[in-house]
C-alpha positions in Angstrom: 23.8 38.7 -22.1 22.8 36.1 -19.8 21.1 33.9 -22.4 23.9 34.0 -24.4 26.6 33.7 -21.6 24.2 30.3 -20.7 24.2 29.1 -24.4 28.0 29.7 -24.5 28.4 27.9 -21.6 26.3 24.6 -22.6 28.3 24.2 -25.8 31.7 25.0 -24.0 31.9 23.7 -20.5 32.3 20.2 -19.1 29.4 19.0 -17.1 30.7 19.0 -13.5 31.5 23.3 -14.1 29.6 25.6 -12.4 28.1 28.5 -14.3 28.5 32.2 -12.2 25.4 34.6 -13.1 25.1 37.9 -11.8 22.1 39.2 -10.7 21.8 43.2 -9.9 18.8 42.9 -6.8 18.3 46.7 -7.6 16.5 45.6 -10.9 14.5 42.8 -9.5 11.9 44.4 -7.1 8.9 43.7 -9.2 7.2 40.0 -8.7 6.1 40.1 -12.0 10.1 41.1 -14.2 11.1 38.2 -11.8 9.0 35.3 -12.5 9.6 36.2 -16.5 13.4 36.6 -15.8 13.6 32.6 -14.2 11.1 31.6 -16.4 13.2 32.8 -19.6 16.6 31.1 -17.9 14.7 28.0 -17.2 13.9 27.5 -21.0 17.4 28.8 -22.1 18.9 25.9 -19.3 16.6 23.7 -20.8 17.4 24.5 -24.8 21.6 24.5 -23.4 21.2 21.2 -21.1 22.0 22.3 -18.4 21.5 21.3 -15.0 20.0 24.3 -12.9 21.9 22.6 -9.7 25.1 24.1 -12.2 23.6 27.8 -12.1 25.6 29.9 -9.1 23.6 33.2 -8.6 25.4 35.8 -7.7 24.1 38.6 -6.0 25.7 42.3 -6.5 26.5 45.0 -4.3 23.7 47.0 -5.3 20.6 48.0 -2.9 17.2 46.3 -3.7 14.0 48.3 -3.1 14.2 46.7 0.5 15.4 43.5 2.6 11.6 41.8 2.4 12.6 42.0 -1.6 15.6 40.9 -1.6 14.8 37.8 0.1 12.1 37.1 -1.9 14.4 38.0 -5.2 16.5 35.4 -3.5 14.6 32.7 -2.6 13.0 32.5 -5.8 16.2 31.8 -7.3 16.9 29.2 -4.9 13.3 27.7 -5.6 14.8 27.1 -9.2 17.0 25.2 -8.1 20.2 27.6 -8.2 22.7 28.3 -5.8 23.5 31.5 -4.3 26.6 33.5 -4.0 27.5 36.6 -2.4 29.3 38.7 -4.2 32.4 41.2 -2.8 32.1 40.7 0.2 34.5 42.6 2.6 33.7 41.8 6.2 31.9 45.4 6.7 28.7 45.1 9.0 26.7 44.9 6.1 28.2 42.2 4.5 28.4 40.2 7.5 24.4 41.0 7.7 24.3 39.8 4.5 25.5 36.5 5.2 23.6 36.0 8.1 19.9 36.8 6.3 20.4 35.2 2.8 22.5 32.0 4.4 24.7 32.0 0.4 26.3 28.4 -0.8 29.1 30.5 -1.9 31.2 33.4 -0.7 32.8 35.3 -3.1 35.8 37.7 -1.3 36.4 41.5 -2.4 39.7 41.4 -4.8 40.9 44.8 -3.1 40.2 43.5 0.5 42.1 40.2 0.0 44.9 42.3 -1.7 45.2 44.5 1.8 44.9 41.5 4.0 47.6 39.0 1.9 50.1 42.0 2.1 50.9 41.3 6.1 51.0 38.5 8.4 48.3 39.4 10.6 45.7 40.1 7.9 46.6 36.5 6.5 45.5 34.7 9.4 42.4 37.0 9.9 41.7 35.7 6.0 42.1 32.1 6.8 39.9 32.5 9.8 37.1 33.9 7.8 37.7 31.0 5.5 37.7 28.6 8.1 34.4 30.0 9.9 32.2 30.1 6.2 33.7 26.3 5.4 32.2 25.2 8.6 29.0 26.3 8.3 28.9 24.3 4.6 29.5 27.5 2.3 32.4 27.3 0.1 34.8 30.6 -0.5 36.0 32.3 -4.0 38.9 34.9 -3.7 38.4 37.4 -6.5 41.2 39.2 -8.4 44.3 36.7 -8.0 46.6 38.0 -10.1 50.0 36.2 -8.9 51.8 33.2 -8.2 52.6 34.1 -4.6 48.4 35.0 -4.1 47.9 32.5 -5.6 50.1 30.1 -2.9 48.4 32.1 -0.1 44.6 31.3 -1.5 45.4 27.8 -1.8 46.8 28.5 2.0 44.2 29.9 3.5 41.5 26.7 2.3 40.1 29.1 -0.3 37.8 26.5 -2.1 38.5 28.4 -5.6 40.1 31.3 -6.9 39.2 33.7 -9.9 41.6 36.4 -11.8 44.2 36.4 -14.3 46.8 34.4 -12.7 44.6 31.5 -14.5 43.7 33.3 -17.8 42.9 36.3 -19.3 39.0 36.7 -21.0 39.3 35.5 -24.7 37.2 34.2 -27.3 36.3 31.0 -27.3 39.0 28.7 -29.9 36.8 27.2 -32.8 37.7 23.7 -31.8 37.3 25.1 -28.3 39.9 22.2 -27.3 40.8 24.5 -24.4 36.8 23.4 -23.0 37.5 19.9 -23.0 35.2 19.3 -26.6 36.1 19.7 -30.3 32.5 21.2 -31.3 32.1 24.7 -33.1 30.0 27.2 -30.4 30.0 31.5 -30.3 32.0 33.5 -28.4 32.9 33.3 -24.6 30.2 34.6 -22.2 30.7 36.8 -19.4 34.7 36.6 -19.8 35.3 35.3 -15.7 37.5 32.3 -15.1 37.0 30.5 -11.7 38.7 27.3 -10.7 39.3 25.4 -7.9 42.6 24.2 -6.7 44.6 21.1 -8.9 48.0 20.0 -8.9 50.3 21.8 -11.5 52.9 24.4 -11.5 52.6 28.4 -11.5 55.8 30.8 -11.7 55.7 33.1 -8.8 55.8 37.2 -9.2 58.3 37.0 -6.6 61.9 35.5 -7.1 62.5 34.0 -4.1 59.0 31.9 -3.8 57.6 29.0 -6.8 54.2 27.6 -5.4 50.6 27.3 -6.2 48.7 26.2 -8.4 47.0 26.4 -12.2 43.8 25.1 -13.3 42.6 24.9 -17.0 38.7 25.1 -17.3 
């Protein structure tokens, strides 16, 4: 899946996109399945032209053999020339831990945490905060699961640096003349079936009646 979601992606995307790839840590404890993993994507980036510095790595939620691992799963990544995302992250102990030890480019935001939070005033400006703090320290923030107009106002808000959920688009198969990528070349299907985008002036209807605001980005 990841060799063709790469594929998809070198025939489909523009050249300044980034490219999300999730990684499970929990299958990458042996040296040995790693260095054949990268060294299989490198030759895939290679036959798709792309850029490693457009590979995003994101790492899941589930538990590597241990923490030594991890940061070697991670690191090795990173020696590739990829960046590094955390993924779900929810402000537990743990995640903040996480932050901390595998110092990601990216932060991607729980869709159910940043659902709880945008519903009251307080848990807003706890958001932005968080936002705040990661931009400082140079890594950039993805809010997961955005869904409507008025999330959609408060991610752009907050400083999110990008947002991903169906407020954008819905997964699809890629259009023949895949005119909706930017290029008029046939290609296979969409990959992984994820739209992220970063903020860019145009118009969204809001979910709620009284409010119009946000805004929509076509990959």
């Amino acid at each position: 899946t990841r060799t063709l979601h790469l594929l998809n992606a070198g025939g489909c995307l523009p050249q300044e996109a980034s490219i999300f790839v999730n990684f499970d840590p929990s299958v990458f404890t042996d040296r040995a399945i790693v260095d054949k993993a990268l060294r299989d994507m490198r030759l895939v980036l290679h036959e798709a032209g792309i850029d490693p510095r457009r590979i995003v790595c994101e790492v899941t939620e589930q538990k590597s053999a241990s923490q030594e691992t991890l940061y070697s799963f991670v690191e090795a990544l990173r020696a590739n020339g990829f960046r590094i995302a955390v993924d779900d992250y929810g402000a537990d102990e743990s995640d903040i831990n996480r932050i901390k030890e595998l110092r990601p480019d990216i932060v991607k935001f729980d869709a159910n945490w940043i659902t709880q939070l945008m519903e009251s005033g307080a848990g807003f400006a706890l958001l932005t905060t968080m936002v705040t703090s990661f931009e400082s320290q140079g890594i950039r923030t993805v809010f997961e699961g955005i869904e409507e107009g008025w999330q959609l106002e408060l991610a752009e808000k907050s400083g999110a640096s990008m947002v991903q959920g169906y407020v954008l688009a819905r997964p699809e198969l890629a259009s023949t003349s895949l005119r909706v990528f930017g290029k008029s070349v046939q290609a296979p299907a969409a990959g992984e079936g994820k739209t992220i985008a970063a903020a860019s002036p145009a118009p969204v209807a809001s979910a709620r009646p009284t409010k119009a605001f946000g805004r929509k980005v076509t990959p």
